[in-house]
C-alpha positions as CSV (number, residue, x, y, z in Angstrom):
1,X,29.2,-16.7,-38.6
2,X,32.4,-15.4,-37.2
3,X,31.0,-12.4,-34.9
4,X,28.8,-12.8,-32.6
5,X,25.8,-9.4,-32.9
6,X,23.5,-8.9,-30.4
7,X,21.0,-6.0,-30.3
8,X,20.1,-4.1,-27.6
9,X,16.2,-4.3,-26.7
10,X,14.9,-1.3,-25.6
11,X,10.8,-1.3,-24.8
12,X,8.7,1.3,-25.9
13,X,5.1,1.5,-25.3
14,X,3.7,-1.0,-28.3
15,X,6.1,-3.8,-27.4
16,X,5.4,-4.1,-24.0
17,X,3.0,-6.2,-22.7
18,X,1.4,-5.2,-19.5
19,X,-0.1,-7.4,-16.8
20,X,-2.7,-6.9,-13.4
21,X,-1.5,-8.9,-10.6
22,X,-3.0,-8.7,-7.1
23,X,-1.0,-8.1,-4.0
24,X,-2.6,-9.1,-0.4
25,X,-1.3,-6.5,2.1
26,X,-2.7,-8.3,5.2
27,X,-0.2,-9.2,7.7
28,X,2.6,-7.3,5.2
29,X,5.0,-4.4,6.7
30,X,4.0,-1.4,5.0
31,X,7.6,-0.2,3.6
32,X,9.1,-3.7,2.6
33,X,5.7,-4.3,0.9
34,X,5.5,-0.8,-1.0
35,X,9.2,-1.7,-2.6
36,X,7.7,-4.6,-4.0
37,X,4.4,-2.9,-5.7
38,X,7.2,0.0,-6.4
39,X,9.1,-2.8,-8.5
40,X,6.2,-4.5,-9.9
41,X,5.2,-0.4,-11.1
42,X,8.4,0.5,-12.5
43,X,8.6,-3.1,-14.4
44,X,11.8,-4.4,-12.4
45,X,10.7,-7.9,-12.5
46,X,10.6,-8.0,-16.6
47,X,13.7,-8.5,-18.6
48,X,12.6,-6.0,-21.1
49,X,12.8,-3.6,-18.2
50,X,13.6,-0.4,-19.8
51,X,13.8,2.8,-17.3
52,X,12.3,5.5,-19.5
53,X,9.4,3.7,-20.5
54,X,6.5,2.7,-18.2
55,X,7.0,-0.9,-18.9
56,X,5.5,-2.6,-15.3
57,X,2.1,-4.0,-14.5
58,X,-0.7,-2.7,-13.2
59,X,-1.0,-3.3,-9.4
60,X,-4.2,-4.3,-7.0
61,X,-3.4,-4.0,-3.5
62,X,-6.1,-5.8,-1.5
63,X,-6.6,-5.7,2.8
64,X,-4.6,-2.2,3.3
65,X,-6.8,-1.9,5.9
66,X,-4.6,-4.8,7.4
67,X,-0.9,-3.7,7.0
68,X,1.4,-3.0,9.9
69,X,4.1,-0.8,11.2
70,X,7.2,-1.4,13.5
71,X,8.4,-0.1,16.2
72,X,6.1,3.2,17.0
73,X,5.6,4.8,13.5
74,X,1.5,5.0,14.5
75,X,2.1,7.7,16.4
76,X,5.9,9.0,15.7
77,X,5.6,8.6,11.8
78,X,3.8,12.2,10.2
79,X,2.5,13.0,6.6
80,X,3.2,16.9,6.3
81,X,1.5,18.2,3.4
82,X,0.8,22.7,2.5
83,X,-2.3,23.9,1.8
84,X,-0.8,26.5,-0.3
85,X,-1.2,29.8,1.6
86,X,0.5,31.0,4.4
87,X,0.5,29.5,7.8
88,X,-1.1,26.8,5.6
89,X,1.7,23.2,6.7
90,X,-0.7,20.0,8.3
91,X,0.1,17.2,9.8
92,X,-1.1,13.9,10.6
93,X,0.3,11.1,12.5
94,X,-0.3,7.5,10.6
95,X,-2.8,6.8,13.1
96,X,-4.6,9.7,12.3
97,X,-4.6,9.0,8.1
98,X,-5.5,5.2,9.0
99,X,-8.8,6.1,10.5
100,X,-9.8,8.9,7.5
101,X,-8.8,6.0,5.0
102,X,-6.0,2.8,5.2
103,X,-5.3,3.1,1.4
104,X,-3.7,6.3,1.7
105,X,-0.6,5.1,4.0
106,X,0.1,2.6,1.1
107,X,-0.5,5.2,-2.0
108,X,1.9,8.0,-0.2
109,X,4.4,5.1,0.3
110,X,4.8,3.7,-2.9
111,X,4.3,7.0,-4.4
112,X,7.7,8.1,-2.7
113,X,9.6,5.4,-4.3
114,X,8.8,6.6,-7.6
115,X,10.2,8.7,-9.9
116,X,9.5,12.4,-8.9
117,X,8.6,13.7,-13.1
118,X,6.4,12.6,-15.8
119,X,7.0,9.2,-16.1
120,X,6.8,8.6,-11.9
121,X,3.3,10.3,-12.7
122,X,2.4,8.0,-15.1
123,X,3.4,5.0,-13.5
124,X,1.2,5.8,-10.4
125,X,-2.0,5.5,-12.4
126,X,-1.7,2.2,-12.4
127,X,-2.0,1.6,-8.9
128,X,-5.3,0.1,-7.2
129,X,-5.3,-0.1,-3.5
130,X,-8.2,-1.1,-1.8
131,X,-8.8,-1.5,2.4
132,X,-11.1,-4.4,2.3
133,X,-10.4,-7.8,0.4
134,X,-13.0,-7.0,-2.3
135,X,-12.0,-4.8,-5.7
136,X,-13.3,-3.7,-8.9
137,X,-10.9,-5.8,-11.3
138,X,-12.3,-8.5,-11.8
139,X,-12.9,-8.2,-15.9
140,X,-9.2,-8.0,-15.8
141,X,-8.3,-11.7,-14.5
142,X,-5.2,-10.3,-12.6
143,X,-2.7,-12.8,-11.4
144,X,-2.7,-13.0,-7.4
145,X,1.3,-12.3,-6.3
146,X,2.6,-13.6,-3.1
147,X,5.2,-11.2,-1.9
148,X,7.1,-13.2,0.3
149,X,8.3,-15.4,-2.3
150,X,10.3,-12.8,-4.0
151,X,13.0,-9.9,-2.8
């Protein structure tokens, strides 16, 4: 053969093959730990990674009851959300959200590093986070990740 032809792969959503892994938060900084399950979403860590196609693994994130911030994000850091009628902006500090319920500091945080459209809606689905170390997934034999091995 005198040329060399290679073809550009581009996933769809019957050749990909997606996986559940686990990811302990315990002891983990909560935004260099969201980049990670963000990654793991999107499917950053496949070759076949394809951008318009939800080609990433389902994530389990375990012990969010046990994540950390630096410096003083507990009190400086706030989640501003509208109620939708006038007068109608909240607030709450991180403290405040950690006591109602842990696994909404790391839901809002990987959910800002998705895509804001369809697809970012999609891929958030497939998110699990739990506070304690226990989680419904079992039937799924997901592989456990440790984070600190990769970038």
């Amino acid at each position: 053969m005198d040329t060399l032809s290679y073809k550009t792969v581009s996933a769809n959503k019957d050749t990909v093959n997606k996986e559940w892994v686990v990811i302990d938060a315990e002891g983990q900084t909560l935004g260099r730990m969201s980049t990670i399950v963000a990654k793991f979403l999107r499917g950053k860590y496949k070759p076949n990674y394809t951008p318009h196609v939800d080609c990433g693994d389902n994530v389990i994130v375990i012990n969010a009851s046990k994540i950390n911030l630096t410096g003083n994000k507990w009190d400086a850091k706030s989640y501003i959300r509208h109620t939708g009628y006038p007068g109608g902006q909240r607030s709450l500090t991180a403290k405040e959200m950690y006591s109602k319920d842990p696994a909404r500091l790391v839901e809002n945080a990987v959910k800002g590093m998705l895509p804001k459209n369809k697809l970012g809606a999609a891929i958030y689905r497939n998110l699990k986070v739990y506070a304690g170390a226990d989680h419904g997934q079992e039937a799924q034999k997901p592989k456990v990740i440790n984070i600190n091995e990769l970038k």
